[in-house]
TORZA-328102 format. One record per residue (C-alpha): residue number from 0; residue in three letters; chain; y, z, x. Coordinates in steps of 0.5 Angstrom, whole numbers, plus 500, padded with zeros to 3 digits. Example, Ala and Ser with C-alpha at 12.3 -4.5 7.8 and 13.67 -1.06 7.14 Angstrom:
! TORZA-328102
SEMAR  num  residu  chaine   yy   zz   xx
SEMAR    0     ala       A  491  516  525
SEMAR    1     ser       A  498  514  527
//
This chain:
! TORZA-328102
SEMAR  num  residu  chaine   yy   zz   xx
SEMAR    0     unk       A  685  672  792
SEMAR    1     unk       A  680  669  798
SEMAR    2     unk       A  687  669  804
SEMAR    3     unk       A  686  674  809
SEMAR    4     unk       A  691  679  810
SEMAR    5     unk       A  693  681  816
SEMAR    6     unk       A  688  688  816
SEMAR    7     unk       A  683  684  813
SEMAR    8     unk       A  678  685  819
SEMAR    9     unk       A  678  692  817
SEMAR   10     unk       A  676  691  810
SEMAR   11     unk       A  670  688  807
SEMAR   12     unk       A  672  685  802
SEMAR   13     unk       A  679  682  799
SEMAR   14     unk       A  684  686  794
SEMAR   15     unk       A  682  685  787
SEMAR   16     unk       A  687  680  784
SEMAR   17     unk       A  691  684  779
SEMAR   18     unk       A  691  690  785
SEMAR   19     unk       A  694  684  790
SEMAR   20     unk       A  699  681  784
SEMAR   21     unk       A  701  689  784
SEMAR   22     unk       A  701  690  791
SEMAR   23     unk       A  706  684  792
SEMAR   24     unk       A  713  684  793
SEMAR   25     unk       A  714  677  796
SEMAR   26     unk       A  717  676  788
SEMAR   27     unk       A  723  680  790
SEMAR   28     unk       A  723  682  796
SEMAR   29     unk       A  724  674  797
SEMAR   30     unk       A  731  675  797
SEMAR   31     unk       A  731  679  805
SEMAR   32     unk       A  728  673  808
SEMAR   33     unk       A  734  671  811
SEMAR   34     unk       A  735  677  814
SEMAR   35     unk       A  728  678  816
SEMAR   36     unk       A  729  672  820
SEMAR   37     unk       A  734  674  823
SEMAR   38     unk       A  732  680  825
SEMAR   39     unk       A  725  677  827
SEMAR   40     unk       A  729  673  832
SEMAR   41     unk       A  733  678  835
SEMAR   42     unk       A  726  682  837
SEMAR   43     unk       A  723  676  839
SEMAR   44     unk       A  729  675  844
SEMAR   45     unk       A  727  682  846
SEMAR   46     unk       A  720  681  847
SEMAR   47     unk       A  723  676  852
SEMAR   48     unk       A  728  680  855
SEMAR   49     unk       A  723  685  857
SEMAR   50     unk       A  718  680  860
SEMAR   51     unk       A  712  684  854
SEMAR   52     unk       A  713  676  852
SEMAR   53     unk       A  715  670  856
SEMAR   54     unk       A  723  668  856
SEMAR   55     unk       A  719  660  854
SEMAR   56     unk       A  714  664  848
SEMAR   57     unk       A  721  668  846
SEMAR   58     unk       A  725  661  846
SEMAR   59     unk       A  719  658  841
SEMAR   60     unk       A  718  664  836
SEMAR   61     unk       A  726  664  836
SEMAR   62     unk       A  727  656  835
SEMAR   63     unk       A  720  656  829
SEMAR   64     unk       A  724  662  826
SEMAR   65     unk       A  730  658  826
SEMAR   66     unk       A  726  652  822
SEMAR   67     unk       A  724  656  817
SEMAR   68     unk       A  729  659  816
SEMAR   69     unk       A  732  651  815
SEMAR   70     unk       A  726  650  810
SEMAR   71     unk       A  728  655  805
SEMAR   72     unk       A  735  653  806
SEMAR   73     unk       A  732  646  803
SEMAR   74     unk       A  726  649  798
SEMAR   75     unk       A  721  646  802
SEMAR   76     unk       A  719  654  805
SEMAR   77     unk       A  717  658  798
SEMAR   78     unk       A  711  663  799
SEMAR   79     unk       A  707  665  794
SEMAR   80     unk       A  703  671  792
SEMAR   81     unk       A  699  670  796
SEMAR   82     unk       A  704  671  802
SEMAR   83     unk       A  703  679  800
SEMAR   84     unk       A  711  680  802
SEMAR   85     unk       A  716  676  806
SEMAR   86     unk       A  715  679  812
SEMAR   87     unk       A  708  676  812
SEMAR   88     unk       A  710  670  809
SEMAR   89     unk       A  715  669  815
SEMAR   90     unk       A  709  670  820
SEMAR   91     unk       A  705  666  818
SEMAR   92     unk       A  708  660  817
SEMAR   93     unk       A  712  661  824
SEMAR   94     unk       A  704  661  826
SEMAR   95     unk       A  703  655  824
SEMAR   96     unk       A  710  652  826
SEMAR   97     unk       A  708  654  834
SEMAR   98     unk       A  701  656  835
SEMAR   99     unk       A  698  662  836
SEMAR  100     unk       A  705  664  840
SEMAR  101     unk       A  707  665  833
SEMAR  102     unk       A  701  672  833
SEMAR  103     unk       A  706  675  838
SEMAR  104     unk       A  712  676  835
SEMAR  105     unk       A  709  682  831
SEMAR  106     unk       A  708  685  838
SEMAR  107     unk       A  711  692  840
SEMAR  108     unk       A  714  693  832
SEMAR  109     unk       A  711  694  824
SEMAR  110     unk       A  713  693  818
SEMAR  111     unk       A  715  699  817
SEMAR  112     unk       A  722  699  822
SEMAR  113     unk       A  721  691  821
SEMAR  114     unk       A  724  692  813
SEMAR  115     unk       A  728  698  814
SEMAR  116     unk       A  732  693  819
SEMAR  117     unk       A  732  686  813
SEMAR  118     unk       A  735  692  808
SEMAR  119     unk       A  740  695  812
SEMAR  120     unk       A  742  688  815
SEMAR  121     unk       A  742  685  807
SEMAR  122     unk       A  747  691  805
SEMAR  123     unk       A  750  691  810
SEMAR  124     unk       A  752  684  809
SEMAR  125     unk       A  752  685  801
SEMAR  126     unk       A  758  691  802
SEMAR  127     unk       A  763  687  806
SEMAR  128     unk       A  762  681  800
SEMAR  129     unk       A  763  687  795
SEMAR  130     unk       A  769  690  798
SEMAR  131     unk       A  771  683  799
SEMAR  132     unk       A  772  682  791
SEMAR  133     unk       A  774  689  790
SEMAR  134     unk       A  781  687  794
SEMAR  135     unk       A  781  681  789
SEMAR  136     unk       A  780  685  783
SEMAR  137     unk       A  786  690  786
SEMAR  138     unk       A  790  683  787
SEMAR  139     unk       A  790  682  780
SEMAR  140     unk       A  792  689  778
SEMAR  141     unk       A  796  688  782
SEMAR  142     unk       A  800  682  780
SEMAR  143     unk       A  799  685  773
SEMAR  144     unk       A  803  692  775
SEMAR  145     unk       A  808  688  779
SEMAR  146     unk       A  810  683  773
SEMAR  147     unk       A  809  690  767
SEMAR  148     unk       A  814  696  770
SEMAR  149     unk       A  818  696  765
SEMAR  150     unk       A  813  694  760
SEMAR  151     unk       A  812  701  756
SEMAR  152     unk       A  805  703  754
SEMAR  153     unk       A  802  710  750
SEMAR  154     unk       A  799  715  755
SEMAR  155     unk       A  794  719  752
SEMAR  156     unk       A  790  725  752
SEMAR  157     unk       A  784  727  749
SEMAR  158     unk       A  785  720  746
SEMAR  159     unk       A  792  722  744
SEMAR  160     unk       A  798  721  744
SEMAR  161     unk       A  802  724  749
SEMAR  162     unk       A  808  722  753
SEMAR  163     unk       A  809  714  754
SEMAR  164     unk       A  808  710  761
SEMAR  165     unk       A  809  705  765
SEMAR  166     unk       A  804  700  763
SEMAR  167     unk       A  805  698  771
SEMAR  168     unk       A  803  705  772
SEMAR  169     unk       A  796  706  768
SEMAR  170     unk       A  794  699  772
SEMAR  171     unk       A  796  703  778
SEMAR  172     unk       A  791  708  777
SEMAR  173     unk       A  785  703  776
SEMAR  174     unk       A  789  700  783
SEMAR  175     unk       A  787  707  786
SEMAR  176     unk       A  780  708  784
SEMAR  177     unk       A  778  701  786
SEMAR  178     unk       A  783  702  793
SEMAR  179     unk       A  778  709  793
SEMAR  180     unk       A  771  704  792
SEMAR  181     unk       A  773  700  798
SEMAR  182     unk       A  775  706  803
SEMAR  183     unk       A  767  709  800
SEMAR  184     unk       A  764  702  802
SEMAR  185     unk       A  767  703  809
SEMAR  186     unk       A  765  710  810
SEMAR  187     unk       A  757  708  807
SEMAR  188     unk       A  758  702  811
SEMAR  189     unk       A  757  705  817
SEMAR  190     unk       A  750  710  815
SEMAR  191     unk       A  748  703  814
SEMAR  192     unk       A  750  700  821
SEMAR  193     unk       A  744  704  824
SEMAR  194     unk       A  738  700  827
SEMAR  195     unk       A  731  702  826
SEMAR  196     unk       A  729  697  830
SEMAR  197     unk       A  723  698  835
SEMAR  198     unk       A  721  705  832
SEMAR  199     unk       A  714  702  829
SEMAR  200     unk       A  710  704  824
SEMAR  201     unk       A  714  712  826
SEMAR  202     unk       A  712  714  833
SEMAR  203     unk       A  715  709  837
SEMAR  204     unk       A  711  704  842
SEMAR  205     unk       A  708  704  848
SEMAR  206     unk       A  711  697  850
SEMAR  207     unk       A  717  697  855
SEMAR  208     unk       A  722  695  849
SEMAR  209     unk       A  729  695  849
SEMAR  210     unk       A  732  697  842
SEMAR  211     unk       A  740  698  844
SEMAR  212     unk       A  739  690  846
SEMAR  213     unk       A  736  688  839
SEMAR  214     unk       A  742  692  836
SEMAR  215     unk       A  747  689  841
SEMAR  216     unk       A  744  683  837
SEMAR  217     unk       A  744  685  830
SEMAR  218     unk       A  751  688  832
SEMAR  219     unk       A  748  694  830
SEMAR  220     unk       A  753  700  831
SEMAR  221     unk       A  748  705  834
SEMAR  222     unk       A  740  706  834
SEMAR  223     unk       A  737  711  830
SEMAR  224     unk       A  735  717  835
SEMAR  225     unk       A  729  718  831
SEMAR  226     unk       A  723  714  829
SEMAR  227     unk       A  720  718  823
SEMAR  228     unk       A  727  718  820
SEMAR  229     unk       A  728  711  822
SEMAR  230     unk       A  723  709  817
SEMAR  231     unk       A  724  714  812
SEMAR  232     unk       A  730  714  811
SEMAR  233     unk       A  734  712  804
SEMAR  234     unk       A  739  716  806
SEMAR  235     unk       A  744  711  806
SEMAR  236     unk       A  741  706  799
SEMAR  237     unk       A  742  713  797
SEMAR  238     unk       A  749  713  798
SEMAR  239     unk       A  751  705  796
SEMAR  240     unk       A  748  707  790
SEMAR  241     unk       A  752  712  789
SEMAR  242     unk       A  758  708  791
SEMAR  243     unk       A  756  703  786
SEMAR  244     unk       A  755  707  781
SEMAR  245     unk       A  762  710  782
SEMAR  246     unk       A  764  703  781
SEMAR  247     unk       A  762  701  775
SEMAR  248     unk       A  764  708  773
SEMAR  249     unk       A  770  706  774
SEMAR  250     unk       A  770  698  771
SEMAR  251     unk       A  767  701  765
SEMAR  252     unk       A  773  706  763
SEMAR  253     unk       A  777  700  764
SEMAR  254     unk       A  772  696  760
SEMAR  255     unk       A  773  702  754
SEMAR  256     unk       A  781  702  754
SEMAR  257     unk       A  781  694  754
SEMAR  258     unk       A  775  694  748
SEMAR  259     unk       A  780  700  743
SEMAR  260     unk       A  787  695  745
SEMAR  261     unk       A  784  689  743
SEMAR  262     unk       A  781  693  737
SEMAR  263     unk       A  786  692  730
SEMAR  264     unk       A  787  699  730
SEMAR  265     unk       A  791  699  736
SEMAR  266     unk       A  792  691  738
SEMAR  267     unk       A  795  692  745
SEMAR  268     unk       A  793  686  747
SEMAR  269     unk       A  789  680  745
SEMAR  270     unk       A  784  676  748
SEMAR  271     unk       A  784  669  750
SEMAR  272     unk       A  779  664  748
SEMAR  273     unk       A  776  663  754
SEMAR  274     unk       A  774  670  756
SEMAR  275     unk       A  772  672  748
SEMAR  276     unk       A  766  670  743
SEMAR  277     unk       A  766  670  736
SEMAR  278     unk       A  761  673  731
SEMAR  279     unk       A  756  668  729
SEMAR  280     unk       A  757  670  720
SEMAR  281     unk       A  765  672  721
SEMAR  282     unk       A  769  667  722
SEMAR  283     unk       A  776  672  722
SEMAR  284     unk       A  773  676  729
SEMAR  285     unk       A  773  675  736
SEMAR  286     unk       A  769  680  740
SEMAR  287     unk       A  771  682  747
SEMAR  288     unk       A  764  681  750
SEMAR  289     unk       A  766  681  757
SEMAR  290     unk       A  768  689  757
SEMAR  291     unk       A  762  691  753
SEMAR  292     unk       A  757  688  758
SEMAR  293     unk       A  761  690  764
SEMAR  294     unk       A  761  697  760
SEMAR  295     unk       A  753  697  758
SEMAR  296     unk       A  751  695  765
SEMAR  297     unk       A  754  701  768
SEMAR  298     unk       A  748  704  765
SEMAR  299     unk       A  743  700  769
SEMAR  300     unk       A  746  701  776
SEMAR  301     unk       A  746  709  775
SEMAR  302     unk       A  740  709  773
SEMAR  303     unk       A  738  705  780
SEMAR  304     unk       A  741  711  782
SEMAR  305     unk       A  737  716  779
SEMAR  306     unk       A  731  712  780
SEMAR  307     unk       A  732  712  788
SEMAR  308     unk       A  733  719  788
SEMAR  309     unk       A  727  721  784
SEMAR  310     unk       A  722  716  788
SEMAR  311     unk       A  725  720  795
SEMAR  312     unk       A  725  727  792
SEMAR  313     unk       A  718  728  794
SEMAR  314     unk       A  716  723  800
SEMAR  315     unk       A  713  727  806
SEMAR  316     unk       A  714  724  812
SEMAR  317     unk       A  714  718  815
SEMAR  318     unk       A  714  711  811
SEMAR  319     unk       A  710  711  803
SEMAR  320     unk       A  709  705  800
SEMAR  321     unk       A  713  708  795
SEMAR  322     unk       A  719  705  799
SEMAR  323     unk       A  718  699  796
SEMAR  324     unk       A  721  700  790
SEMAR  325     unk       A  728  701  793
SEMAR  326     unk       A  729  694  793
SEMAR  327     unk       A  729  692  786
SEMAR  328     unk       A  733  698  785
SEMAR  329     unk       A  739  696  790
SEMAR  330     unk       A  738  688  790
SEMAR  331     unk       A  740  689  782
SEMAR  332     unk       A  745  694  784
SEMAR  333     unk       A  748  689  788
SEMAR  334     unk       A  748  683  783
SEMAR  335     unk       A  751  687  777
SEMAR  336     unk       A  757  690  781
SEMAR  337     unk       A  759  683  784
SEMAR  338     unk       A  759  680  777
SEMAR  339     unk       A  761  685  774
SEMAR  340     unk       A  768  686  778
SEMAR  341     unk       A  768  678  779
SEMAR  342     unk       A  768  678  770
SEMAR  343     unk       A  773  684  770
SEMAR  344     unk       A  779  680  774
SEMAR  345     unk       A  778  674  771
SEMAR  346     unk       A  779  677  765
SEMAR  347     unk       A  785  681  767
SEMAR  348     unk       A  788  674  771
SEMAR  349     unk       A  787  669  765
SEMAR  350     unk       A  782  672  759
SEMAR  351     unk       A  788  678  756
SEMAR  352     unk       A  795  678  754
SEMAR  353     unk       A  799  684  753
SEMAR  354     unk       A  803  684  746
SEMAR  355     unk       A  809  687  749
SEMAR  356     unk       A  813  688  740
SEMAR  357     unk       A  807  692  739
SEMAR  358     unk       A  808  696  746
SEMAR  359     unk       A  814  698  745
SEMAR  360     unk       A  814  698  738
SEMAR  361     unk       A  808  704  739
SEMAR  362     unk       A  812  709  744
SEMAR  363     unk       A  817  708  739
SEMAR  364     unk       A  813  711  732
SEMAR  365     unk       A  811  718  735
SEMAR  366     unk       A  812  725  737
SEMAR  367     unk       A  810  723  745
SEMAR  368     unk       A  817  725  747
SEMAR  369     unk       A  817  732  745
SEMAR  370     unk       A  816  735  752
SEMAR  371     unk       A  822  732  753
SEMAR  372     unk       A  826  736  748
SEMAR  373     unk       A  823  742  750
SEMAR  374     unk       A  825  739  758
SEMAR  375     unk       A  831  738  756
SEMAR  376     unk       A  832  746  753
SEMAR  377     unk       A  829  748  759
SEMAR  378     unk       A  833  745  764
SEMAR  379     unk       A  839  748  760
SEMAR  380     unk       A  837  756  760
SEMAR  381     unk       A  831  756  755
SEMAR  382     unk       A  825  759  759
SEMAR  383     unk       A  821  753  758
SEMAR  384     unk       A  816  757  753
SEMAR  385     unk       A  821  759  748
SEMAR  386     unk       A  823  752  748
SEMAR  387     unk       A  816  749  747
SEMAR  388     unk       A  815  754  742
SEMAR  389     unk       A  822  752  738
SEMAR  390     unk       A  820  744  738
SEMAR  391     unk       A  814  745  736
SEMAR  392     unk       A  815  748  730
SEMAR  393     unk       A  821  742  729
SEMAR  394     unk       A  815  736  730
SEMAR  395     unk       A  811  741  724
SEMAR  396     unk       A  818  741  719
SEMAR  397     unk       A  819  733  722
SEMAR  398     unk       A  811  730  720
SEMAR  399     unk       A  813  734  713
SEMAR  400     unk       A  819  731  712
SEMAR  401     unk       A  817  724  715
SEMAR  402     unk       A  821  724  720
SEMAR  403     unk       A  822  722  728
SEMAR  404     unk       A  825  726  733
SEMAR  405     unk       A  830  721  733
SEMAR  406     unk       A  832  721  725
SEMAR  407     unk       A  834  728  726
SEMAR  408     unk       A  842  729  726
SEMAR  409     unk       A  847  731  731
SEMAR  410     unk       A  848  737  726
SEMAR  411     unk       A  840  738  724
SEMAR  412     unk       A  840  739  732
SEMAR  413     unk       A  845  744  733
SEMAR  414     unk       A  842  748  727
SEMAR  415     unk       A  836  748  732
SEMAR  416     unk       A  839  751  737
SEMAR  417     unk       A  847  750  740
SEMAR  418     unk       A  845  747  746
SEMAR  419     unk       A  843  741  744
SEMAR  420     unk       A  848  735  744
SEMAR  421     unk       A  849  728  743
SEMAR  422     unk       A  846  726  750
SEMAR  423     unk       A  840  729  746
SEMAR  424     unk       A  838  722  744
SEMAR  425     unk       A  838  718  751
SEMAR  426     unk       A  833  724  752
SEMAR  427     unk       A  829  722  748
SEMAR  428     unk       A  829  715  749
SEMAR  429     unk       A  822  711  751
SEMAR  430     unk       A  826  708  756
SEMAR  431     unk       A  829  715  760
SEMAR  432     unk       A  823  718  757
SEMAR  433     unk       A  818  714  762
SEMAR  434     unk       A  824  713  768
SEMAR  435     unk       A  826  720  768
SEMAR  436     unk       A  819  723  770
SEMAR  437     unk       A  820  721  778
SEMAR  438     unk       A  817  726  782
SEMAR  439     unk       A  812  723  787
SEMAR  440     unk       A  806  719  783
SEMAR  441     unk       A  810  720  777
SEMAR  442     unk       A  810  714  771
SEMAR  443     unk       A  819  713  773
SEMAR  444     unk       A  821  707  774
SEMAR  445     unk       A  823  708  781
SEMAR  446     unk       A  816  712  783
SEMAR  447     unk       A  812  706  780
SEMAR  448     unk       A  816  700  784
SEMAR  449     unk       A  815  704  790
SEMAR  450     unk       A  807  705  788
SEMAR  451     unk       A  807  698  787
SEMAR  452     unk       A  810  695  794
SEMAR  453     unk       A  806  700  797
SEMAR  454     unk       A  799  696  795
SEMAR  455     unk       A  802  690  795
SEMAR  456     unk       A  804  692  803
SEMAR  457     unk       A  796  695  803
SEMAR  458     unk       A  794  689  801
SEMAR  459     unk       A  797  684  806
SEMAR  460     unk       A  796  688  813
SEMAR  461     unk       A  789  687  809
SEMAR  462     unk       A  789  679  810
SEMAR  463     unk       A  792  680  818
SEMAR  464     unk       A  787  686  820
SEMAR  465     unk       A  779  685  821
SEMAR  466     unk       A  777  689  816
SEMAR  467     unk       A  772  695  817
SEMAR  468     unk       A  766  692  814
SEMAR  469     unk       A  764  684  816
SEMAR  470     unk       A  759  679  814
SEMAR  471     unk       A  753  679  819
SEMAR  472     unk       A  747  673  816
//
């Protein structure tokens, strides 16, 4: 590499090749560049503000910045290796649009609170457009729960059958981690929205600049009050990795239950060809290719996570280059978790259907309505113990004698206890089994209706209010 770097006048020689190929992150750090020019605008705005540059040389640093940015909006802008970063890369090429005007712009600043900003600027900018498909990914659960309350789907603990539910109901749970997801974005949002701008390499500068007007610019929340923890800190990637992580946490677990219902075994739902592949030698199969990737992934954002946290954990203070390595890790993060959500609401909107028989045919083939026998002993005198005790030992003599609950007669009933009268059989129903449970939160019929008109009411004083977190590039 024979392109002078920006330090070079210090060095003798230039990097050896395969060390600048190493150093370099323009390969990926290319993504910031808008970002970095509009924080290079507002610090030239500044610069002028102040008078440490002329108001005519901060109007021609803004208006080349204002080019390049056009340039690489139509491909004709695309720095090489040779660039080192996208931040060099921007300068030089604004020197070469306006003259030496263009070797000022880096006055009064470093790279070091220059990329601090472009991240914060881009996440923050990312975690609006996140919480954004998060409420379509709701919108959907929504839809679905609204159409499906009184459609009943086994519950389960431990992977087993437990008691039967509102299918509206299990959709609302995954409506409630997502609804937690976007309110954790928000709270991220706002350690992010903090400027590191005009902090320097670590200790501040002697020039008379002005960091509340830049921030004011970049609609910035507050400053950072100290300068080497402004350029130090990952806190806040930390944090919406995190979040992220939790995310797909979240995706992956809906993921697994879609991939068991779809299975033969279970065949809760069947996939629709649009969101489904086949297998390449058997013909008869048709793979849910859309949660198991969305599940694989969720691996790789948590291991951003785990990367983030190590590569912090032994930093001194003030910035390292090993800050570099963040950028991969939340760009990616950022990448699979809008795909990942954009491909799970498409999936739930028009890639699966439910096999209501099969549903209702499910909860009718177990033991899931033995609590409600013995609720129902217990809400007639039985100490709920001995109650339970009692229907355990008729559920051991029915699975003997392959029989349900309901095969049993009026009189083998009373011969287990005399309280037991005919309205035994409404007890135990699917149906009043799942409608009966109406405490707050529960799987009832009424509860999961007003669970249902809650959301959709969230959802709707969304679209009427700004919401917390709004777009900045």
């Amino acid at each position: 590499m024979n392109q002078q770097q920006t330090w070079s006048q210090r060095f003798e020689s230039a990097l050896h090749p395969a060390i600048a190929r190493f150093n370099a992150s323009i390969n990926f750090d290319i993504e910031l560049i808008e970002y970095d020019i509009t924080g290079s605008i507002a610090h030239a705005k500044m610069l002028g503000h102040t008078g440490i540059v002329t108001p005519e040389e901060a109007v021609q640093l803004a208006t080349g910045l204002e080019q390049i940015r056009q340039e690489y909006r139509q491909g004709k802008f695309t720095p090489g290796i040779d660039a080192e970063d996208v931040h060099f890369a921007v300068e030089r090429r604004l020197t070469e649009i306006v003259g030496d005007v263009g070797k000022k712009l880096h006055t009064a600043r470093s790279r070091n609170d220059q990329v601090g900003t472009d991240i914060r600027l881009y996440l923050r900018d990312q975690i609006y457009q996140i919480r954004q498909a998060i409420r379509e990914f709701q919108g959907v659960l929504l839809d679905l729960a609204e159409t499906n309350i009184q459609t009943l789907i086994p519950g389960y603990t431990h992977l087993q059958r437990a008691q039967p539910v509102s299918l509206a109901h299990h959709l609302m749970a995954y409506f409630q981690m997502a609804q937690r997801d976007w309110e954790r974005l928000g709270d991220v949002y706002q350690r992010v929205n903090i400027s590191p701008l005009g902090s320097g390499a670590l200790a501040g500068t002697t020039f008379p600049i002005d960091r509340h007007y830049t921030a004011k610019i970049l609609q910035f929340e507050k400053i950072y009050a100290n300068s080497m923890d402004a350029v130090s800190d990952r806190d806040f990637a930390i944090e919406f990795l995190a979040s992220a992580s939790i995310i797909m946490v979240h995706l992956s677990r809906l993921s697994e239950e879609v991939i068991l219902w779809s299975s033969q075994e279970f065949s809760f739902v069947k996939l629709k060809d649009s969101c489904a592949t086949g297998s390449s030698i058997m013909p008869q199969k048709k793979n849910p290719d859309v949660p198991e990737l969305v599940r694989g992934k969720t691996g790789r954002v948590c291991g951003h996570l785990q990367a983030l946290l190590v590569l912090m954990k032994g930093l001194p203070l003030a910035y390292n280059k090993d800050l570099q390595e963040d950028k991969e890790a939340i760009f990616d993060s950022v990448h699979t978790v809008k795909a990942c959500l954009e491909a799970m609401t498409i999936l739930l909107r028009e890639g699966l259907e439910f096999s209501t028989p099969r549903l209702s045919a499910a909860v009718a083939e177990d033991f899931s309505n033995a609590t409600d026998v013995a609720d129902y002993l217990a809400a007639r005198g039985v100490p709920f113990r001995e109650a339970y005790n009692l229907v355990g030992k008729v559920v051991k003599t029915c699975i003997a004698a392959g029989k349900l609950l309901k095969d049993l007669s009026l009189e083998e009933w009373k011969a287990l206890h005399p309280a037991f009268e005919q309205d035994i059989y409404q007890a135990i129903a699917p149906q009043q089994v799942v409608a009966a449970r109406n405490s707050y939160g529960g799987t009832g019929f009424e509860q999961v209706s007003q669970a249902v008109t809650a959301a959709r009411q969230l959802l709707i004083a969304e679209h009427t209010s700004p919401t917390t977190a709004t777009s900045s590039n």
